[in-house]
MARPA-915019 format. One record per residue (C-alpha): residue number from 0; x, y, z. Coordinates in steps of 0.25 Angstrom, whole numbers, plus 5000, padded with zeros to 4 digits. Example, Ala and Ser with C-alpha at 12.3 -4.5 7.8 and 13.67 -1.06 7.14 Angstrom:
<sites>
+------+------+------+------+
! banu !    u !    v !    w !
+------+------+------+------+
!    0 ! 5049 ! 4982 ! 5031 !
!    1 ! 5055 ! 4996 ! 5029 !
+------+------+------+------+
</sites>
This chain:
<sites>
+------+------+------+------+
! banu !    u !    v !    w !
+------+------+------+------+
!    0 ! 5536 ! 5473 ! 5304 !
!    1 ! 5527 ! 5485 ! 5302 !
!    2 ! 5515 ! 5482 ! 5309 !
!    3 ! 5507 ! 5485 ! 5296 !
!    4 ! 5514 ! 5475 ! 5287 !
!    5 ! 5513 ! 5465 ! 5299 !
!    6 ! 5500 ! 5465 ! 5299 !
!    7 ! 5499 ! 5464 ! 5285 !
!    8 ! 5510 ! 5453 ! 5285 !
!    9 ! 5501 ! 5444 ! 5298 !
!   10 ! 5488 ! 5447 ! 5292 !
!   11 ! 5493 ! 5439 ! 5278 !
!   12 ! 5499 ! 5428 ! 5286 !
!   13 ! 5486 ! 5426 ! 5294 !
!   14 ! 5477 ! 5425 ! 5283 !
!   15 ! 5487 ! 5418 ! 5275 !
!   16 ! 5487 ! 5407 ! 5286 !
!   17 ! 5473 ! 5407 ! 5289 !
!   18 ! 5467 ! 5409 ! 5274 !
!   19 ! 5476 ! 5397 ! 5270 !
!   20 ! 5473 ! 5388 ! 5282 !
!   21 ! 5457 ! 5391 ! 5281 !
!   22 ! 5455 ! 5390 ! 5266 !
!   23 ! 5465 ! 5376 ! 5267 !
!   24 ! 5453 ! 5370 ! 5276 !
!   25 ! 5443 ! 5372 ! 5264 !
!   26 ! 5455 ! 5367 ! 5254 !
!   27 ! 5460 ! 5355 ! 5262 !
!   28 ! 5445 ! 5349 ! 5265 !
!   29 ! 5438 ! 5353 ! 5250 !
!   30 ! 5451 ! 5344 ! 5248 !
!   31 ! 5447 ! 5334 ! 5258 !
!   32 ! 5435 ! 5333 ! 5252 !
!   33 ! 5436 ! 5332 ! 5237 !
!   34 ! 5436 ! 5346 ! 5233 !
!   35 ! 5441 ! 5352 ! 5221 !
!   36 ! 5451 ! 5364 ! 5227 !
!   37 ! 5453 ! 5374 ! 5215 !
!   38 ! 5459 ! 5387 ! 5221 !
!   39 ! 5465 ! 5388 ! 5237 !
!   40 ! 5467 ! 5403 ! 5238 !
!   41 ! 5473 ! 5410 ! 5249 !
!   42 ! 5467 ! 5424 ! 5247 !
!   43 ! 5457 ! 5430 ! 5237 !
!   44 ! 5459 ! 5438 ! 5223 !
!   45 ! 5471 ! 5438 ! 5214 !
!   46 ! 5481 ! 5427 ! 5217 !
!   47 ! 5495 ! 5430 ! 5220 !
!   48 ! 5501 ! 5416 ! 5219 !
!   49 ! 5495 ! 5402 ! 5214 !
!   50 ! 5497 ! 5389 ! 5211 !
!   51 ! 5490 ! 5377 ! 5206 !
!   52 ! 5492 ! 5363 ! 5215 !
!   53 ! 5493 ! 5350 ! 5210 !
!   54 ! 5479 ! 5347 ! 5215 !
!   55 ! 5473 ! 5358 ! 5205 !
!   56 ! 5469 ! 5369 ! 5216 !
!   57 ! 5475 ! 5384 ! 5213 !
!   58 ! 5482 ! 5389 ! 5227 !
!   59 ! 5483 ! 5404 ! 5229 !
!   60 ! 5488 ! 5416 ! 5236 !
!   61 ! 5478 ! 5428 ! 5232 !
!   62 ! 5480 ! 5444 ! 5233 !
!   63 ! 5468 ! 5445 ! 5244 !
!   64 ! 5473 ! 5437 ! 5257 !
!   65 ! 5459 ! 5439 ! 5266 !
!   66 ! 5455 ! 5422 ! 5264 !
!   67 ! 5457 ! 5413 ! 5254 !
!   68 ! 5448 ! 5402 ! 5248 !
!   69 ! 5447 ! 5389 ! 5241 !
!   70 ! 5440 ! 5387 ! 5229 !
!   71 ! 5435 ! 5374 ! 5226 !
!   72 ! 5429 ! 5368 ! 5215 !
!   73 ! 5413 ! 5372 ! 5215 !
!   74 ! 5401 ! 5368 ! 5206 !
!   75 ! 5396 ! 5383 ! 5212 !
!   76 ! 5405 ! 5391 ! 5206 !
!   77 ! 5407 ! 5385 ! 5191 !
!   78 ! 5406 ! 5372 ! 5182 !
!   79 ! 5412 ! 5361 ! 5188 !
!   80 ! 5418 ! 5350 ! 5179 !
!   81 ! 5412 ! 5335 ! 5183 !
!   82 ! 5423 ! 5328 ! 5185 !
!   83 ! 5428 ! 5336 ! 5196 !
!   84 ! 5412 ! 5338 ! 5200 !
!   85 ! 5415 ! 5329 ! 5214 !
!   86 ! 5427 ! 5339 ! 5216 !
!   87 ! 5417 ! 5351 ! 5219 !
!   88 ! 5412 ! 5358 ! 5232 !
!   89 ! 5398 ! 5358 ! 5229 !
!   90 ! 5398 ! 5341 ! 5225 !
!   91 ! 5403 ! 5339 ! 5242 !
!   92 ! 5394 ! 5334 ! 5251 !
!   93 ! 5391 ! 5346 ! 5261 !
!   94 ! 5399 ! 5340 ! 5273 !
!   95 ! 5413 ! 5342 ! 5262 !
!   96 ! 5409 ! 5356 ! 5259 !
!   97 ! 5405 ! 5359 ! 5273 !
!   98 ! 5419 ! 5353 ! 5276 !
!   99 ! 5426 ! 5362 ! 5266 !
!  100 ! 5420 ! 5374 ! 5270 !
!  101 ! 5422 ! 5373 ! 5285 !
!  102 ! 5437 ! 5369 ! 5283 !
!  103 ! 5442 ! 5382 ! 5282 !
!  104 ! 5437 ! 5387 ! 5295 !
!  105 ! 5441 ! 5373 ! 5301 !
!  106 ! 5454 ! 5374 ! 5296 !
!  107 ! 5456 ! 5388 ! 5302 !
!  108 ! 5450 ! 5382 ! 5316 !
!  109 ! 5462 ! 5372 ! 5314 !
!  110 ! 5473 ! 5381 ! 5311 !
!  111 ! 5468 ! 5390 ! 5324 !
!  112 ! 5469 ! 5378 ! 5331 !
!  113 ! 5483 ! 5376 ! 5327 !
!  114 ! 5488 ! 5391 ! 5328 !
!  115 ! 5483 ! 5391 ! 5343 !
!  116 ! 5491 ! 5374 ! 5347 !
!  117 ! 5504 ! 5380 ! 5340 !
!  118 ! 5502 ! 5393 ! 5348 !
!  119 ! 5500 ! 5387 ! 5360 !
!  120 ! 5512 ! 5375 ! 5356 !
!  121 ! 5522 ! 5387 ! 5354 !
!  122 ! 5518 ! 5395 ! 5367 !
!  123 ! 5506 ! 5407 ! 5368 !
!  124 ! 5514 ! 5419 ! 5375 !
!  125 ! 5506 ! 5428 ! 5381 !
!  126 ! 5505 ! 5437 ! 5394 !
!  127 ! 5503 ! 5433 ! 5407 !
!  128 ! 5488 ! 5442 ! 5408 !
!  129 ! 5495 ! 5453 ! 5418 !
!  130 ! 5485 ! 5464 ! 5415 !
!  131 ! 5483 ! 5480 ! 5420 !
!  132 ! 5472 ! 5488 ! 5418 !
!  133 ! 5472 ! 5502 ! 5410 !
!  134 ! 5466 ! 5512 ! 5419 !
!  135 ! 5454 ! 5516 ! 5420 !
!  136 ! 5449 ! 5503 ! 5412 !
!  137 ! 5438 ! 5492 ! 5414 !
!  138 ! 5451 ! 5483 ! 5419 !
!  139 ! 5455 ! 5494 ! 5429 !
!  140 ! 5441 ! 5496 ! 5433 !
!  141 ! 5439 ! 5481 ! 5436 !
!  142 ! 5453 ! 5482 ! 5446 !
!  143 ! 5465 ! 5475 ! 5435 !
!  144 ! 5477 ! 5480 ! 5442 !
!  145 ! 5493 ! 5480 ! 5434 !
!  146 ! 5498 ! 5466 ! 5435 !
!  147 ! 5486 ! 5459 ! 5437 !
!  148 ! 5486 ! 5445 ! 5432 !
!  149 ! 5475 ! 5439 ! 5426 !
!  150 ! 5469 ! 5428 ! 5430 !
!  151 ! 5456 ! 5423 ! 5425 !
!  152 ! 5448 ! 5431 ! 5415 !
!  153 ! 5431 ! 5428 ! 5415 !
!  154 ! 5435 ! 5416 ! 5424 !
!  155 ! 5446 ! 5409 ! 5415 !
!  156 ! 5460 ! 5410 ! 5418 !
!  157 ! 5470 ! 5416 ! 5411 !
!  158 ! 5485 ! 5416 ! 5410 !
!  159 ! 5488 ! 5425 ! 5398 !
!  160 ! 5485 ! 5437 ! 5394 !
!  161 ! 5479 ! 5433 ! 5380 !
!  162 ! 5470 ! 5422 ! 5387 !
!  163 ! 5463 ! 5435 ! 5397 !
!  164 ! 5463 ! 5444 ! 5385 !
!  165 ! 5454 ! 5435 ! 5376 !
!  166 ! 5444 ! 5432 ! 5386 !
!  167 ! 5444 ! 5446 ! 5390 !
!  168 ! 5442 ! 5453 ! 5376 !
!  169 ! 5431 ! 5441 ! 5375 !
!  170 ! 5424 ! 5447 ! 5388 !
!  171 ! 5426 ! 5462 ! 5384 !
!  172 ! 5416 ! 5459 ! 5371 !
!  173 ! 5404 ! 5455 ! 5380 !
!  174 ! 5407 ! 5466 ! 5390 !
!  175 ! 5406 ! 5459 ! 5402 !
!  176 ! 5412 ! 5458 ! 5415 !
!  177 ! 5424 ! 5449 ! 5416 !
!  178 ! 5429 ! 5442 ! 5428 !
!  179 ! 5445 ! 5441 ! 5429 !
!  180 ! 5455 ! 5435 ! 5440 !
!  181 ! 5466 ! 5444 ! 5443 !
!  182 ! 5480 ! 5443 ! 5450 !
!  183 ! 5486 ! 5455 ! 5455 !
!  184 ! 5501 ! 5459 ! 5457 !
!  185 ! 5499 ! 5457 ! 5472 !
!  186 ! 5494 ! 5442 ! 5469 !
!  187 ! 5479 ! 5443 ! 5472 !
!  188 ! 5468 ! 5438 ! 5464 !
!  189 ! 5455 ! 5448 ! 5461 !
!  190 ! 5444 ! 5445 ! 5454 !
!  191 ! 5439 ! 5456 ! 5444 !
!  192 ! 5429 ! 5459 ! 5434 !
!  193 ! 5432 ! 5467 ! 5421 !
!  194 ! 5419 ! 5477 ! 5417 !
!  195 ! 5419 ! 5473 ! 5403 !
!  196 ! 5403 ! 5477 ! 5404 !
!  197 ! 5407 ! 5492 ! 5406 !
!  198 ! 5415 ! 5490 ! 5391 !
!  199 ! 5407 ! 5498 ! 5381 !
!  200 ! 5399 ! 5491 ! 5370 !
!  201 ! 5404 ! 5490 ! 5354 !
!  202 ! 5417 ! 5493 ! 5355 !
!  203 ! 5427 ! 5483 ! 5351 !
!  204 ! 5436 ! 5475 ! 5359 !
!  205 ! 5448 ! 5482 ! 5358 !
!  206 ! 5441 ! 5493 ! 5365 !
!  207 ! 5436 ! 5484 ! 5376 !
!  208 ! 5449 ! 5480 ! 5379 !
!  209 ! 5455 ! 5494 ! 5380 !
!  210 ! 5443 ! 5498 ! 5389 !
!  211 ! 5445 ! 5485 ! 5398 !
!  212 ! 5460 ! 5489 ! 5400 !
!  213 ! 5466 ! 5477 ! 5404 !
!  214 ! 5479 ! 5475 ! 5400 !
!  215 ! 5493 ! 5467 ! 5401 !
!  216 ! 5500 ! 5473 ! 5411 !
!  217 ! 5511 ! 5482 ! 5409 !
!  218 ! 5526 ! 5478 ! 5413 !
!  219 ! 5530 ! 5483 ! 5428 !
!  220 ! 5541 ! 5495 ! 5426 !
!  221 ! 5551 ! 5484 ! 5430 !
!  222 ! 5563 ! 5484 ! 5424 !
!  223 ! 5567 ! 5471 ! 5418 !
!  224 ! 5580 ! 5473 ! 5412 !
!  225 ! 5589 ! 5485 ! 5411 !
!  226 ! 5598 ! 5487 ! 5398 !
!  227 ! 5612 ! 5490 ! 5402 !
!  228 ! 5616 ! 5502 ! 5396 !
!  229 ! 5604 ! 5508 ! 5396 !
!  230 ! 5599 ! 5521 ! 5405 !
!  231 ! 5592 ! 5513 ! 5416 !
!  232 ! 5605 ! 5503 ! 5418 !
!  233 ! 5612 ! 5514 ! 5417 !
!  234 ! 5604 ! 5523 ! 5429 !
!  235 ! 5604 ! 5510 ! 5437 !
!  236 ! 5591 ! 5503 ! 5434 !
!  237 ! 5592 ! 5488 ! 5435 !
!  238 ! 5583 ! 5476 ! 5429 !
!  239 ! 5570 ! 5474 ! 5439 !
!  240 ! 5569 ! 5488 ! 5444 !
!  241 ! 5555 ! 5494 ! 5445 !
!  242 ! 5553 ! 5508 ! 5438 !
!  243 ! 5545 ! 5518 ! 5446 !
!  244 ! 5544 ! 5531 ! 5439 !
!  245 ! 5552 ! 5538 ! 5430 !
!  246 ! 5554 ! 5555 ! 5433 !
!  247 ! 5545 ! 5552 ! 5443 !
!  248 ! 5533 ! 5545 ! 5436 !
!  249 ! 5528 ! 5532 ! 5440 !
!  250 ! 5529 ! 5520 ! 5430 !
!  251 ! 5517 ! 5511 ! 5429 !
!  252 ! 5525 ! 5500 ! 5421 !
!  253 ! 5536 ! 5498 ! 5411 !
!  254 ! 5529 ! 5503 ! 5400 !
!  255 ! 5527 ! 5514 ! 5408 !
!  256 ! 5542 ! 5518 ! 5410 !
!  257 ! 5544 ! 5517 ! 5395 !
!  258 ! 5534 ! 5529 ! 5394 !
!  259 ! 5539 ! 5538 ! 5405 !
!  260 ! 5554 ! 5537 ! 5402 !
!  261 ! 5549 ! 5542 ! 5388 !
!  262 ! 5541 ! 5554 ! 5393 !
!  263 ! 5552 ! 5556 ! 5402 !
!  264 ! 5564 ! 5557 ! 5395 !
!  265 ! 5556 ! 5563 ! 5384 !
!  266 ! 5561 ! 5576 ! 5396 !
!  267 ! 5574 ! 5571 ! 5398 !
!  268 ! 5582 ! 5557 ! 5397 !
!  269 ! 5587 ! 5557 ! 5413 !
!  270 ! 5575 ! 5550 ! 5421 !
!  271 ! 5572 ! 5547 ! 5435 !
!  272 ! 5569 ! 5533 ! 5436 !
!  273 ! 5561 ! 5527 ! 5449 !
!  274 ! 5563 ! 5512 ! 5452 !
!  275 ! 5562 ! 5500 ! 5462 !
!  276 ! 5571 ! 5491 ! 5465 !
!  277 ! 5571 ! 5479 ! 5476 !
!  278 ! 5561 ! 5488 ! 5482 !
!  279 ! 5569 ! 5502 ! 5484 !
!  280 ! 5566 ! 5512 ! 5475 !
!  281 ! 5578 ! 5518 ! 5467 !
!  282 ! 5580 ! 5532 ! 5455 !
!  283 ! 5587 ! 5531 ! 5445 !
!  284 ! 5591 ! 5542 ! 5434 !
!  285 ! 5589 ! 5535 ! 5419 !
!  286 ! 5592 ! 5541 ! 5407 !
!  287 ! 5585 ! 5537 ! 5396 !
!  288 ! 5591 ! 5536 ! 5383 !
!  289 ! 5582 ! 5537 ! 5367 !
!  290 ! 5585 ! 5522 ! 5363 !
!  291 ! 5579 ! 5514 ! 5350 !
!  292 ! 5575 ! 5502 ! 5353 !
!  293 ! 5572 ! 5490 ! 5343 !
!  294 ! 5570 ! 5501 ! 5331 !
!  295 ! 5560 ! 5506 ! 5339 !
!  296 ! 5561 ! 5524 ! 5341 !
!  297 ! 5570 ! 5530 ! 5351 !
!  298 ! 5564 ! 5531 ! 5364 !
!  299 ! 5568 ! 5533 ! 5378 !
!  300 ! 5574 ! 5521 ! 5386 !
!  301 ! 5579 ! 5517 ! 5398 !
!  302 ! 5583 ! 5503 ! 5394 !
!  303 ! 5574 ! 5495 ! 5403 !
!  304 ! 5563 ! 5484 ! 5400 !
!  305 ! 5550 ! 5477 ! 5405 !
!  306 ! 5549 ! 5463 ! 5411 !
!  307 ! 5545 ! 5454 ! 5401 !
!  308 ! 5528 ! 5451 ! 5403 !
!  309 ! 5524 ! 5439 ! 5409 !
!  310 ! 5520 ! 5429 ! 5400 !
!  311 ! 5511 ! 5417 ! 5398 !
!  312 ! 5516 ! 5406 ! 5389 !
!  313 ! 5504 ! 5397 ! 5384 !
!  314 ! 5512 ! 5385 ! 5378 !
!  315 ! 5508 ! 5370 ! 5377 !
!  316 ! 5512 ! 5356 ! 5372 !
!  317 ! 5505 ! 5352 ! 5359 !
!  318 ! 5491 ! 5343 ! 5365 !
!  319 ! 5489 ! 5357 ! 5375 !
!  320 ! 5490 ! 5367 ! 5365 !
!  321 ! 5481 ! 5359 ! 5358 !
!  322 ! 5471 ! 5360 ! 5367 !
!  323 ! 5473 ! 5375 ! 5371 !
!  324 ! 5472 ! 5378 ! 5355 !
!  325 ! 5458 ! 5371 ! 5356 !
!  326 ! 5454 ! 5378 ! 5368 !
!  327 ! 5460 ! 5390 ! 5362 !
!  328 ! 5452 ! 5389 ! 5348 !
!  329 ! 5439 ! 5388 ! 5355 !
!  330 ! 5441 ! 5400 ! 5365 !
!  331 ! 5444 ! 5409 ! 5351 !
!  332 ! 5433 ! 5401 ! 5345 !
!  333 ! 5422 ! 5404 ! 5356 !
!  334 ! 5428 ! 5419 ! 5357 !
!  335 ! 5427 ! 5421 ! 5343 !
!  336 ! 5413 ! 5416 ! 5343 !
!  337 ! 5409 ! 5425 ! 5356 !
!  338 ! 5413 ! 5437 ! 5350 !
!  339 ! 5407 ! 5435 ! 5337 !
!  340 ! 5395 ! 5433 ! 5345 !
!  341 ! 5396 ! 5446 ! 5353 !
!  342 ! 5397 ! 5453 ! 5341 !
!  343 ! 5384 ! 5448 ! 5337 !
!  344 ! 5378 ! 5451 ! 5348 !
!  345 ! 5383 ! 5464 ! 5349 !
!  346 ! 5392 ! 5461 ! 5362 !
!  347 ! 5405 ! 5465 ! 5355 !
!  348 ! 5406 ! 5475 ! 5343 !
!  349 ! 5409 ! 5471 ! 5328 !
!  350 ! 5422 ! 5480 ! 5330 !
!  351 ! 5429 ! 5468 ! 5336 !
!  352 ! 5430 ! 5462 ! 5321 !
!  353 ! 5443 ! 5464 ! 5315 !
!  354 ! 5448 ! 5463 ! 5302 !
!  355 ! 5459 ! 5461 ! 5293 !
!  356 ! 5466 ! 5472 ! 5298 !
!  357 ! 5463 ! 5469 ! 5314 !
!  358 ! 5469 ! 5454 ! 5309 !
!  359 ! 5481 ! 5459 ! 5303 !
!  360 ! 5484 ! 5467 ! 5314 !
!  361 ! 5483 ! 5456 ! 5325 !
!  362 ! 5489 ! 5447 ! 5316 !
!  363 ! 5501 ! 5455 ! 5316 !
!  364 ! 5502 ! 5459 ! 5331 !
!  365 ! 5500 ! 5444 ! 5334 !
!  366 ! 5514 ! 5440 ! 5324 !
!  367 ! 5523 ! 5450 ! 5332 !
!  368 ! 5518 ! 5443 ! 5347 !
!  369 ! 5522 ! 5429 ! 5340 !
!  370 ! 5520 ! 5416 ! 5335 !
!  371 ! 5511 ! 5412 ! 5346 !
!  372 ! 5501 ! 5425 ! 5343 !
!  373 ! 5500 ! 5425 ! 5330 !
!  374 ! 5495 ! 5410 ! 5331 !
!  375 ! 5487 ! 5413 ! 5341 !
!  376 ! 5483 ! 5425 ! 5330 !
!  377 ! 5482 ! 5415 ! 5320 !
!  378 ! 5472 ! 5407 ! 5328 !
!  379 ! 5462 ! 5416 ! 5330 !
!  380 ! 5462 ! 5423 ! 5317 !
!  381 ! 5460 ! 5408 ! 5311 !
!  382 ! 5449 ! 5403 ! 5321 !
!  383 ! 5442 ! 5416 ! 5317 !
!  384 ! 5442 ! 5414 ! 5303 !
!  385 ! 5438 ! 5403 ! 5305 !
!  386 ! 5425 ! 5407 ! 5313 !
!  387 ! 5422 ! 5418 ! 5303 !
!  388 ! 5421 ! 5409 ! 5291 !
!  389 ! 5413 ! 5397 ! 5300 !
!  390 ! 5402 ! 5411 ! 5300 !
!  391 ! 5389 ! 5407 ! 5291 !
!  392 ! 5392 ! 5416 ! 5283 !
!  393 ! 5390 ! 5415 ! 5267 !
!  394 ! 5404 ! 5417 ! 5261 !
!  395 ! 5411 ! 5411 ! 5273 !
!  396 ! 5412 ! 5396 ! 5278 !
!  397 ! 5402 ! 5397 ! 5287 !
!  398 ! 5392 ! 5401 ! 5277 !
!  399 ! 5396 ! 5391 ! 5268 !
!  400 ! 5394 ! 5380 ! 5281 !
!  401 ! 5381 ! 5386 ! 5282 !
!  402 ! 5376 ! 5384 ! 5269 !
!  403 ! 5381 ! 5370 ! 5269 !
!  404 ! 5373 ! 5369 ! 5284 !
!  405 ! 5360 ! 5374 ! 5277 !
!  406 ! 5362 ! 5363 ! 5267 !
!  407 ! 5364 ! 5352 ! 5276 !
!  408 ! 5350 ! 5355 ! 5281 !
!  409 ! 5341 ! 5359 ! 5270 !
!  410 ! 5348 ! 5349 ! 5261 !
!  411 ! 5352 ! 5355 ! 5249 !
!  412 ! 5365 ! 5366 ! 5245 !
!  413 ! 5359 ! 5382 ! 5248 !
!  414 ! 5356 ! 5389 ! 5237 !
!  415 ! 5365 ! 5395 ! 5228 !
!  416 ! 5356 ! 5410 ! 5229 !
!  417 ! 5358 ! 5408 ! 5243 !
!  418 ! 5373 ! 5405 ! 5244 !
!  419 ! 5375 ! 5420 ! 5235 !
!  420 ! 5365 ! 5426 ! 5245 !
!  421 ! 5373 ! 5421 ! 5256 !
!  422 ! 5388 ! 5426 ! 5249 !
!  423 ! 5382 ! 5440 ! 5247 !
!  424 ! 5378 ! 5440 ! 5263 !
!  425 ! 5390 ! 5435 ! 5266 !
!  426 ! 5400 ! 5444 ! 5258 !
!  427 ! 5393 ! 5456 ! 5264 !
!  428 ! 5394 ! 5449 ! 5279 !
!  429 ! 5410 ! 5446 ! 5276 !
!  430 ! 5413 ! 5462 ! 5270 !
!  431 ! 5402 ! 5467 ! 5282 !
!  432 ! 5413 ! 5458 ! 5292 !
!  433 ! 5425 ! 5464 ! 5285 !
!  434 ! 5422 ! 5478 ! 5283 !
!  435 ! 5418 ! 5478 ! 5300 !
!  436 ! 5432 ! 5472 ! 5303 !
!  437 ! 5439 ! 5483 ! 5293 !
!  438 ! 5432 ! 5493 ! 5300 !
!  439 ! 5436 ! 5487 ! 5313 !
!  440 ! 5450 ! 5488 ! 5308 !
!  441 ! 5450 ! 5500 ! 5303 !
!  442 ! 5444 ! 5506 ! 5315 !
!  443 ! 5454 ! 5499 ! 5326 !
!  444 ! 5466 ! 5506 ! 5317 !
!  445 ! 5458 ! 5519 ! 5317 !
!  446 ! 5454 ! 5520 ! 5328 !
!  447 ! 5459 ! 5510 ! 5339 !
!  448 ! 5454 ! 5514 ! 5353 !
+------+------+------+------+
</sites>
């Protein structure tokens, strides 16, 4: 699928998902709780589809899929007809209402919880954390070396690549040293720190993260398997040789070979190709041949792939993936909250937000890497919601909570004038928040480095 149109195509299935699940929390307990539902809409503006239940309450799609709400009957925004009075949100005892309005964010607290057991039910691949360090980076600096495994990061351990990255993108926002625990090829442990305080301040975290350097590690030049018929079986080459150097240039690792026998038989298709095998080194003469592969351009091949990456498969009977959802959903919880708090204080710059477009964009990488991703993607864009609208601010749930706290201690509703103030704050808050993201957006596409 064209990346943009699946972007487009994830993005609408997330907020679908999410939308419906969070504004079903409000439904489903002002249900609960005696409330008059009139409208459940998934989406804002003009409807495209909608239907009238049998319990009186209009479901709808609308044109606008950024949220959703659920109107209920209210004394606040018309007349309300006295036989339905104890139907109406206002007539509730606060505790309902405070129920209602913090049933959306729960609800999406519950799905997260949910995405991340099934994940971990069906199996979280990932990489084993085998890492390099691009030269001349803080990683390099701090003495990574090709191939060495990660062991602990800040003095937890670590067996996926995933696992090391979230705690190290969490340490680059405060710019402070980090402690990791390496293995090298040769089997020896070292103790290392990363320089994350050399990292310059207000710059986002993709920035940080090309600046630190440290990276999965390349596939060795190893052939893995050789296609008959092809140049290389044809010259000789067989599966589990090691390539040295074409025409004479050294090869790094096995992307690296795809680059020089491009360059090289870019000159000419007859190429001199250095290897090991069982410790004696051997030459071959390879002719490389223009080949399409999976609809992709011509270009030249030597028909000869990498060895698969070693991976780490994190999957658990039903009561354990319970449990590490739990654990999960609280790591995302307190990383969420960290970061929000750097931000604040000025730790990590604002140009970590992303919007719409960052989402749709993640969303839609996550879908091609599989079922288990895009749950995990699922997750975290569902606990955030949640966590955004549990913010006291007027407009969102946690504004509405607050006023309801405010109640519970002087005793009596806020004030109508006081509630407007606080939508006009909170409107200009919300576009403040959304035009940042946008720009965040718009700037990463632009101008991506």
């Amino acid at each position: 699928m064209n990346p943009f149109l699946g972007s487009v195509f994830w993005l609408l299935v997330t907020l679908g998902v999410l939308v419906t699940f969070h504004e079903f929390g409000h439904y489903w307990v002002a249900r609960r709780c005696g409330v008059k539902v009139l409208r459940f809409s998934v989406g804002f503006g003009r409807a495209i589809w909608k239907r009238i239940g049998r319990d009186g309450t209009e479901y709808q799609i609308a044109a606008i899929p950024l949220g959703g709400y659920v109107k209920m009957l209210d004394a606040r925004e018309g007349e309300v007809d006295p036989v339905l009075r104890h139907q109406e949100f206002t007539a509730q005892s606060i505790w309902k209402r405070i129920a209602i309005v913090a049933a959306g964010p729960g609800f999406n607290i519950i799905f997260t919880i949910a995405a991340f057991w099934l994940m971990f039910v069906l199996g979280r691949t990932d990489y084993a954390p085998i890492v390099t360090a691009a030269p001349q980076s803080l990683a390099a600096q701090a003495g990574i070396h090709q191939g060495d495994r990660l062991l602990t990061v800040g003095g937890a351990s670590v067996t996926t690549w995933s696992g090391s990255y979230d705690v190290i993108v969490n340490a680059l926002l405060s710019r402070a040293p980090l402690a990791v625990t390496v293995r090298g090829t040769d089997g020896t442990e070292r103790a290392l720190v990363l320089p994350l305080n050399r990292l310059p301040a207000g710059e986002d975290v993709g920035q940080y993260v090309d600046k630190l350097g440290l990276e999965l590690a390349p596939e060795p030049p190893i052939a893995a398997t050789v296609t008959p018929g092809d140049p290389a079986a044809q010259a000789g080459l067989q599966a589990g040789d090691r390539i040295l150097s074409v025409n004479g240039n050294n090869v790094k690792d096995f992307n690296d070979i795809g680059a020089q026998v491009k360059a090289a038989a870019a000159k000419s298709p007859k190429l001199s190709v250095d290897i090991e095998r069982n410790g004696k080194l051997m030459s071959f003469l390879v002719s490389a041949r223009l080949k399409s592969e999976q609809g992709q351009p011509q270009q030249w091949l030597i028909g000869i792939t990498a060895q698969a990456p070693e991976m780490a498969i994190q999957r658990y009977g039903p009561l354990k993936a319970l449990s590490e959802s739990l654990a999960l959903t609280w790591q995302r919880t307190t990383d969420t909250f960290s970061m929000v708090g750097k931000m604040i204080s000025g730790e990590a710059s604002t140009r970590n937000i992303s919007g719409v477009i960052g989402i749709a964009q993640v969303a839609n990488a996550a879908a091609q890497l599989g079922l288990d991703r895009f749950l995990e993607f699922l997750g975290l864009v569902s606990l955030s919601l949640a966590i955004i609208n549990l913010l006291p601010i007027p407009v969102l749930d946690g504004g509405h909570l607050l006023y309801y706290l405010i109640e519970l201690i002087k005793g009596s509703p806020v004030s109508e004038r006081t509630m407007i103030a606080g939508q006009y704050v909170g409107i200009a808050l919300l576009f403040t928040l959304m035009g940042l993201a946008f720009y965040n957006d718009i700037h990463r596409i632009i101008l991506p480095s």
